[in-house]
Each structure stands twice: as structure tokens, then as C-alpha cells.
Backbone as CSV, one residue per row, in Angstrom:
resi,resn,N_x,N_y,N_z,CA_x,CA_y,CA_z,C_x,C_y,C_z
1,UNK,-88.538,-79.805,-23.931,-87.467,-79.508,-23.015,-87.760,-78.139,-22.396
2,UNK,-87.924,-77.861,-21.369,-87.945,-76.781,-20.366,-86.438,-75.914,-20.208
3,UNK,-86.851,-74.535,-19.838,-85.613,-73.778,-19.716,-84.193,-74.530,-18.733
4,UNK,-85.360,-74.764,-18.211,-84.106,-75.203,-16.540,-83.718,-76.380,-17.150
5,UNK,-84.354,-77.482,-17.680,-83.280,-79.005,-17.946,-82.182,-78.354,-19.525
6,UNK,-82.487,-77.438,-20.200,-81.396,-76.804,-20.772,-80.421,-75.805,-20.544
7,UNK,-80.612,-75.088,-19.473,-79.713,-74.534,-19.053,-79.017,-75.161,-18.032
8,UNK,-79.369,-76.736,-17.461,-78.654,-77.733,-16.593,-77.779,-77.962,-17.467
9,UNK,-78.098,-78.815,-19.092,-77.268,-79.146,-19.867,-76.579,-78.544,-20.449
10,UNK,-76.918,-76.467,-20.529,-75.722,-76.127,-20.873,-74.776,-76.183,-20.211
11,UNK,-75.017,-75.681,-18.503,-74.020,-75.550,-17.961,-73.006,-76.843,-17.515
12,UNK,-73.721,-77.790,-17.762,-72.767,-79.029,-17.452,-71.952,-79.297,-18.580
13,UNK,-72.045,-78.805,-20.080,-71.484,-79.022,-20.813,-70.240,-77.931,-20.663
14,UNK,-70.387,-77.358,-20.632,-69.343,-75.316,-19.790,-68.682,-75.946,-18.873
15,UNK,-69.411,-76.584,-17.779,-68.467,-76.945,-16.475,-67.640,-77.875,-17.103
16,UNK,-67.678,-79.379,-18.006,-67.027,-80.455,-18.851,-65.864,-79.824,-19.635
17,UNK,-66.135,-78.528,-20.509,-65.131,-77.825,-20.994,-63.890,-77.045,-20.387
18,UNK,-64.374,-76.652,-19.613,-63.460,-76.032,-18.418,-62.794,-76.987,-17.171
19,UNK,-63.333,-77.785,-17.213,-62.537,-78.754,-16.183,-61.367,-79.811,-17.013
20,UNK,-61.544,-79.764,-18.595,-60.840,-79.884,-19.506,-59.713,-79.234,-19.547
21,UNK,-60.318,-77.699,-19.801,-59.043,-77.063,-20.118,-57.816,-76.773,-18.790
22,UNK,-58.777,-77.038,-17.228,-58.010,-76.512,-16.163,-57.227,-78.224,-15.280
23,UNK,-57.966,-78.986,-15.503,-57.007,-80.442,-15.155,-57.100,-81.332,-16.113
24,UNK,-57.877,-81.935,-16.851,-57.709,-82.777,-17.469,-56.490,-83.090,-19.097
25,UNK,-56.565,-81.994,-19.329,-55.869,-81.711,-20.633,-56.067,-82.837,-21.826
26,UNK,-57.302,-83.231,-22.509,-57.682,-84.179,-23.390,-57.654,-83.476,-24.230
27,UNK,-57.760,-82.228,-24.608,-58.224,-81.104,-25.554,-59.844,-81.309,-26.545
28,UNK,-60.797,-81.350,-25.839,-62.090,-81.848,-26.263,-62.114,-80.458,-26.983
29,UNK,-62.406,-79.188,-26.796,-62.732,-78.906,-28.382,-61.967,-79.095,-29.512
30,UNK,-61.009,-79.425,-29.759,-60.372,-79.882,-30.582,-61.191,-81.434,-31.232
31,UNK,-61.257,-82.086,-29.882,-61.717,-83.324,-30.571,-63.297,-83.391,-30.998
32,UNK,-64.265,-82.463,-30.346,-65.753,-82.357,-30.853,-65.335,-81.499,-32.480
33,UNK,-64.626,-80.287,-32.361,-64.824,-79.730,-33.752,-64.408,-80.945,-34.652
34,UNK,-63.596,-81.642,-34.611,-62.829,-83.100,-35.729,-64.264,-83.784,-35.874
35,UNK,-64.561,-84.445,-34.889,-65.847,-85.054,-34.989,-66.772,-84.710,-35.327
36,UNK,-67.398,-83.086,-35.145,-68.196,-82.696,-35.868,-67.900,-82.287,-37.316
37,UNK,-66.943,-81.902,-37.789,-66.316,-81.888,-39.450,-66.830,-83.689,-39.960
38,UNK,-66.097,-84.062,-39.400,-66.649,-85.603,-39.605,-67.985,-85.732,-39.911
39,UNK,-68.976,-85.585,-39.333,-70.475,-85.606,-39.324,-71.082,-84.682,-40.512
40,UNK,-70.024,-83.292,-40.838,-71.061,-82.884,-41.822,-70.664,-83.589,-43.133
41,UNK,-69.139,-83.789,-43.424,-68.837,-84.724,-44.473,-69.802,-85.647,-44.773
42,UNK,-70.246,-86.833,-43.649,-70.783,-87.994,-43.776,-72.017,-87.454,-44.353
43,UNK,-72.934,-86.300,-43.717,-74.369,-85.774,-43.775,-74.177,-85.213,-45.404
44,UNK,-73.345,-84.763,-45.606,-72.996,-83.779,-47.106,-72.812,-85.259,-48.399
45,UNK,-72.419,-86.298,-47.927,-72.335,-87.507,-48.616,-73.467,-87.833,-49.333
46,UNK,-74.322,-87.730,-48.065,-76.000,-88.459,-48.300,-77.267,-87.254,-48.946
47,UNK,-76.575,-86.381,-49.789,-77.206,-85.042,-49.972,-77.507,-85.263,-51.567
């Protein structure tokens, strides 16, 4: 992965968060941190 196709994907992930918090109101970090708690449980399972 090259600088530029990751700093595309950061910033599209920044622009996704913020267009969240300013119209959409889903509350996605709320729902990635749940989901990611989720994931280390499952990963911490298989340890």
C-alpha cells in the first residue's frame, strides 16, 4: 500500500465520521468501538 491510497483511506474514513456526526446521526463510533470490543472477546476466546 502506498502513502497516497492510505491517506485516501484515511481521509475517507474522517470524511464518513464527520458526515456522521454533522447529518447523519447513526452514532458509528459508538457502533465500531461495540464491534470492535466484540472482535477482541471473540480473538481472546481462541487464545
Amino acid at each position: 500500500m502506498t502513502n497516497s491510497i492510505a491517506l485516501a483511506l484515511a481521509l475517507i474514513v474522517v470524511g464518513f465520521f464527520v458526515l456522521d456526526a454533522a447529518v447523519l446521526h447513526w452514532n458509528l463510533p459508538l457502533l465500531v468501538g461495540r464491534q470492535m470490543l466484540s472482535l477482541i472477546e471473540w480473538v481472546s476466546f481462541w487464545r
